[in-house]
Structure formats: C-alpha cells, structure tokens
C-alpha positions in Angstrom: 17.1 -3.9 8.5 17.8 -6.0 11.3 20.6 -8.4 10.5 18.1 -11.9 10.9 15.9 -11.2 9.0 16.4 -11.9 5.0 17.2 -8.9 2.1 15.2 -8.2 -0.6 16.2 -9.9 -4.1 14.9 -6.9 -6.3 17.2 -4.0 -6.2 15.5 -0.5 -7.6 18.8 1.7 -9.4 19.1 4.4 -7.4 17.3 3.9 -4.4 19.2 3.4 -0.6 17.6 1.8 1.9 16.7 2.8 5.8 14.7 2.3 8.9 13.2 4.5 11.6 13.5 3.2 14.6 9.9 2.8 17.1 9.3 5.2 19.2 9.2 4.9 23.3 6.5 4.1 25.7 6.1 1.1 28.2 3.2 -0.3 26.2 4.3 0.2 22.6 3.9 -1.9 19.8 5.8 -0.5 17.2 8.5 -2.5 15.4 10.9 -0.7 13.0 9.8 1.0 9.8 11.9 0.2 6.4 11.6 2.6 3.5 13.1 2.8 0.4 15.1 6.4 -0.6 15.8 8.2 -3.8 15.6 11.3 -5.9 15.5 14.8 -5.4 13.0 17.5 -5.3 9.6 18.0 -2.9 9.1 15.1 -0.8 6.4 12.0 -2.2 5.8 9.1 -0.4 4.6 6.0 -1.7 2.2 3.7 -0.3 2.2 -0.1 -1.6 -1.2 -2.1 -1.4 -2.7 -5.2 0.9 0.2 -8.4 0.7 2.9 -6.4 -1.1 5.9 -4.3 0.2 7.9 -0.9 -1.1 9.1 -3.1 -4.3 5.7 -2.4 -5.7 7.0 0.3 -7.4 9.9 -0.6 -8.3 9.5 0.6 -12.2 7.6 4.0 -10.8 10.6 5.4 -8.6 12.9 5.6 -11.4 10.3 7.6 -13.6 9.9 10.1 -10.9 13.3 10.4 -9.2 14.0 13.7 -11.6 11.3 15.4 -9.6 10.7 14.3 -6.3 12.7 13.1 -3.4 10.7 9.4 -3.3 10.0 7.7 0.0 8.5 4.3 -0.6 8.0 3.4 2.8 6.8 -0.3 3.8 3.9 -0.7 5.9 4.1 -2.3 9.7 4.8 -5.3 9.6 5.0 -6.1 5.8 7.6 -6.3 3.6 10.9 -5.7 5.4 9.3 -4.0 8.3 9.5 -5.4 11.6 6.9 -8.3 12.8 5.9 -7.5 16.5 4.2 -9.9 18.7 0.0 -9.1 19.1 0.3 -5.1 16.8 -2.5 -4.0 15.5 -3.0 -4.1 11.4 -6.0 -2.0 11.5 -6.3 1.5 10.0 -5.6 3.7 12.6 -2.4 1.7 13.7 -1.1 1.5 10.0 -1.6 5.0 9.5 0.3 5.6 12.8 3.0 4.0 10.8 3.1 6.4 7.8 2.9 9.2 10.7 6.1 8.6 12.0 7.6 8.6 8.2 6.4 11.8 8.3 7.0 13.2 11.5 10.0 11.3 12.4 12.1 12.6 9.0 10.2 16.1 9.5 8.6 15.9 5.9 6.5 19.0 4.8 4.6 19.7 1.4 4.4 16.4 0.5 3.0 14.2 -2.1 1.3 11.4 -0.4 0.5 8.2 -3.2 -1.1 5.5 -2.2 -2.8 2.2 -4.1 -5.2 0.2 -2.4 -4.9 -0.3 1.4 -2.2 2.6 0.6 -4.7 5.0 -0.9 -7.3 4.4 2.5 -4.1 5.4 4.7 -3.0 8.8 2.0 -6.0 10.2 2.4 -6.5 9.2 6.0 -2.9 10.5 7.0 -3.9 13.8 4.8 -6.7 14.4 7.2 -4.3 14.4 10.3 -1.6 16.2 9.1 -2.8 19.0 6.9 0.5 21.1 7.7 2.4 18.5 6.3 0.4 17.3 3.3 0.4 19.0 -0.3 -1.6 16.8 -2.1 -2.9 13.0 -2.2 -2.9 10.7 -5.3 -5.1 8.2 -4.3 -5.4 5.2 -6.7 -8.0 2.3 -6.6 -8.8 2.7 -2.6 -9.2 0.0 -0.7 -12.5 0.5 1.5 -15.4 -1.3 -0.2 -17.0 -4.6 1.0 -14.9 -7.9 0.3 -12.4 -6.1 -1.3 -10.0 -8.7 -3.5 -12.8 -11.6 -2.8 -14.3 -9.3 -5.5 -11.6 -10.5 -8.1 -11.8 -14.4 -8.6 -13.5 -17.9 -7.3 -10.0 -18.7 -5.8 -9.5 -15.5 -4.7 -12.7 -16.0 -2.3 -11.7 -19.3 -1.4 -8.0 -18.3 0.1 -9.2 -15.3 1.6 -12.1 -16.7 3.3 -9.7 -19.7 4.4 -7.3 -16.9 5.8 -10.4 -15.5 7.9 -11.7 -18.9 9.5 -11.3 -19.2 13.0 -9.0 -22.1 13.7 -7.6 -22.8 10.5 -6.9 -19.2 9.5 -3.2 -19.1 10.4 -2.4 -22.4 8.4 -3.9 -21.3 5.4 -2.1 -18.2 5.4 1.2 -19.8 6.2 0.9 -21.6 2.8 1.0 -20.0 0.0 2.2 -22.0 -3.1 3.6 -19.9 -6.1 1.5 -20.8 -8.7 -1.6 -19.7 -6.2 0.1 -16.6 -5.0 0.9 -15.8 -8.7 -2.5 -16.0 -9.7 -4.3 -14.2 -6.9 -2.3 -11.4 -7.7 -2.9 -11.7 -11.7 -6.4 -11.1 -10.7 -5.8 -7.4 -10.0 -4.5 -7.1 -13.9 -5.6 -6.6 -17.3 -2.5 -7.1 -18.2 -0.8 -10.5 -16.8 2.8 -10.3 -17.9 2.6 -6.8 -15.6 3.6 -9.3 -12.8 7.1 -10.2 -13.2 8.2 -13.5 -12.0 11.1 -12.3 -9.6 8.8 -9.8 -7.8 6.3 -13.0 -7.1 9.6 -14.6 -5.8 10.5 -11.4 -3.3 6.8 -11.3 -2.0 7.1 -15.4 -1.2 10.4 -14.7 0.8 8.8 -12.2 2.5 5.9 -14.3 2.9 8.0 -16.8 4.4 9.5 -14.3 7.3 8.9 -15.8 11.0 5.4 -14.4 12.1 3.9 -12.8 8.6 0.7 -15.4 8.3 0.2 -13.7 11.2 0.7 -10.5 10.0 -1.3 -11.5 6.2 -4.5 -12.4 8.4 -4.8 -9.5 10.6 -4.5 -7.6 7.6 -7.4 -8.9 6.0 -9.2 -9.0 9.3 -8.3 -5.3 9.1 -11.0 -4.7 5.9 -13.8 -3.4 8.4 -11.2 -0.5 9.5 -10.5 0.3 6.5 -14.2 0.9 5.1 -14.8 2.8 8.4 -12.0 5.4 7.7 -13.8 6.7 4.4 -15.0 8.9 7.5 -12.0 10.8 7.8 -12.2 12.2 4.2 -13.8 14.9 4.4 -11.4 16.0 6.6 -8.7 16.3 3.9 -7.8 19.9 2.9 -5.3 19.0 0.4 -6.3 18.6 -3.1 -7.1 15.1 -4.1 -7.0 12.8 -7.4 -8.8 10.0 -7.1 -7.7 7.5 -9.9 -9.5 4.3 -10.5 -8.3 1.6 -13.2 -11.4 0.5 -15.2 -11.3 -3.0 -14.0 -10.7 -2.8 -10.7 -12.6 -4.5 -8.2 -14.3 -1.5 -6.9 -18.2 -1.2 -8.3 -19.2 2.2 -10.0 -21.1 2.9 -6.8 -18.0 2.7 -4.8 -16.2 5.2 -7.0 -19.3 7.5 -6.8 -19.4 7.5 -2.8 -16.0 8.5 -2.8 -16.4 11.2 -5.3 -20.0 12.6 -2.8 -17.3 12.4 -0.1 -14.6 14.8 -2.0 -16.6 16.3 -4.4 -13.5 18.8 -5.3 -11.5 16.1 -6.1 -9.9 15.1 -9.6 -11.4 11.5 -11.1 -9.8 9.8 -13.5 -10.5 6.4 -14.8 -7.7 4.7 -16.5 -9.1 2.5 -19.9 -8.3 -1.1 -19.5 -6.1 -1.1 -16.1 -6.9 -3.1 -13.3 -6.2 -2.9 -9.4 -2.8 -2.5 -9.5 -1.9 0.3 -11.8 1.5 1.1 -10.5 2.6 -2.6 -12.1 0.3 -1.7 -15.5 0.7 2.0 -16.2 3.2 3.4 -13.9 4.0 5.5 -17.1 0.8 7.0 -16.9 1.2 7.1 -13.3 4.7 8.8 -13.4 3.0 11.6 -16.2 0.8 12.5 -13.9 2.7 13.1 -11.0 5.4 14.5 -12.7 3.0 16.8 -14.4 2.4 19.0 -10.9 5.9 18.5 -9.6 
C-alpha cells in the first residue's frame, strides 16, 4: 500500500498483504489493486460486497486456509485499493479489476466467491475467463432493482441522498457511526454479526481522500450491474447460487437467476440475511471446503 494512505486496524492471523501494480497505457485508469494472501491449496479468490473491503471475511479466511491458497482481493477503488481521479465503478471496469488478479498472478482452476456486488463480478469474470475458472460460489448477487434501498426507511433515505445531483457528494462524505452501523445491520438477521471494530475500519476507510467519490459511483453503478446478468449464460463452470432467506432479493429475483443457470446448485440459507460471510461463514467455509 502506498505509504499515505492509512493501514487497516483489523489484522486476519495468517494472512500477508500485497498489491498489483496498474497496468500501462497512455489513457489508463487503473490505480493499484490490494489483496489480502494466505493458505495453501487450489487458488480461491474472495470477492467482498458494495461499501466494504477484503476485511469482510476476515472470520472466513482462517476456516478455509487448510484448503485453499485464499486471495481476498479489494475491489478498485475500495478498501485499501487505490482512488484514481474520474475511474469507472461500473461492472465492466470492476471486473477489469478482478481480471488482472487473475491474470496478473497467472491463477488457473480457481474458486471464484463472491457476495453481493462480488457475486455479479464471480460470475461475470467466470464468463470471460473460462480457462481460468473452476467453479463460482455466488452468494446473494447483487443485480436486482434498488438493491440495499430494499432493506430499511433509512437505508432509502441515505442512498437516494448519495444519488441526488448536487448534494450527492456531501451526503456520502458523511457518514456518522451510528448511521453507518445501522445501514449495514440491515443486511443481518443476526445484529451482533457486525463487530464494532470492523464498523470502525470501514469509517477510516470511509474517510480516505476521494472515497465519497468512489461510494457514489458505486451506487450509481446499480444499472451495470443488473445489465451483466447477461453474461451468465456464458459461464461454463459449475455454479452455486446461495441466497440467505432474508436477503433483500425477492423470490422472483432468485428464480431469474436460476432460468438463467438452470444447472446451477441453489441453496437457501434459513434465517441469514445479505451478508452471510459475517452470519454463517461456518456454513460458508463447510461448503467450500467440502469440494476442495
């Protein structure tokens, strides 16, 4: 990570840290990638959800070390990523980003896991590099209408303030704890799955020169995301499509995903929410572990 910029409070046992440099080109916009290392085995790479960073799954990488060499890579611009001037957040440019993970360290037969926004780009990335991809996990995807406006009254408020022209970039350079904290409850059955010192890391993130930036592209970025449920057909690897039984996604949603890879696994985890790899990364890490 570049020396400025602030280090992450949480430390995961056994992981190491490390960046991949952009690659050339007169007219690039591509800042430096930070991932998170650790284990051995076949190659899986995790991918962390809308407004959150590689900590996400911070309880998971330990469970899965045994088996797999974990990557935990995060996304452009989020996290500890770098922040470039005018980048794209939308789909295609974030899953440029988990591209050059793969490409760049020459990963094959791997293991792609994503949640949310990271499930969209797993399965995405899956359809452009089938030679590299063994299988996708994806869990609660991220491409339905409103997406986390679908979880609470303040929810909708702060994301529509994020989106309003004018006043957009102030509302997403303030984000008090108590607010941030809450938003993010919403994606839980369980509350007390949201540790207090992992609210803290994402608020010093949060706080990095340039993220509200960075936060409201993102969001801006929902469209994209909805529009690359195209692209999966186009996945050859074998899929599991894992949905937690309150997430914010509708039945129907789940179903037109299912039409789109009919050969795919389902599962529905009883009484999780959006963010299943802070609820049941032990069911999570069973899983995964279970076709090592």
């Amino acid at each position: 990570m570049p020396s400025h910029q602030a280090r992450p409070t949480i430390h995961i046992p056994g992981t190491t840290s490390h960046t991949i440099a952009p690659r050339g080109g007169r007219h690039n916009r591509e800042g430096t990638l930070r991932y998170l290392k650790a284990g051995t085995g076949a190659p899986l790479v995790l991918l962390h959800t809308v407004r959150t960073q590689a900590e996400h799954f911070r309880v998971l990488i330990p469970l899965i070390s045994d088996q797999y060499t974990v990557y935990a890579l995060d996304l452009p611009g989020m996290g500890y990523s770098e922040i470039v001037p005018s980048a794209s957040y939308a789909e295609p440019a974030m899953r440029a980003g988990v591209e050059r993970l793969l490409t760049g360290l020459d990963l094959s037969d791997v293991t792609l896991v994503g949640e949310s926004m990271g499930a969209v780009l797993a399965l995405t990335t899956a359809a452009d590099l089938p030679e590299r991809v063994r299988r996708v996990v994806a869990v609660n995807a991220y491409d339905f209408r409103d997406g986390i406006a679908r979880s609470s009254l303040l929810a909708r408020l702060v994301v529509g303030g994020v989106l309003t022209p004018g006043v957009g970039l102030v509302v997403a350079g303030v984000e008090p704890k108590p607010i941030l904290r809450k938003i993010l409850q919403g994606g839980l059955v369980d509350k007390t799955a949201l540790r207090a010192d992992y609210v803290d890391e994402l608020l010093q993130v949060g706080s990095r020169p340039g993220y509200p930036t960075v936060a409201r592209a993102v969001y801006q970025s929902l469209p994209s995301l909805i529009a690359a449920r195209a692209r999966y057909t186009a996945v050859k690897a074998p899929v599991h499509l894992l949905y937690g039984e309150k997430d914010w996604s509708r039945w129907s949603d789940r179903e037109a995903n299912k039409e789109l890879l009919p050969a795919a696994d389902f599962t529905q985890v009883p009484g999780a929410g959006h963010f299943i790899a802070l609820e049941r990364p032990d069911m999570l890490a069973d899983l995964l572990n279970a076709v090592a």
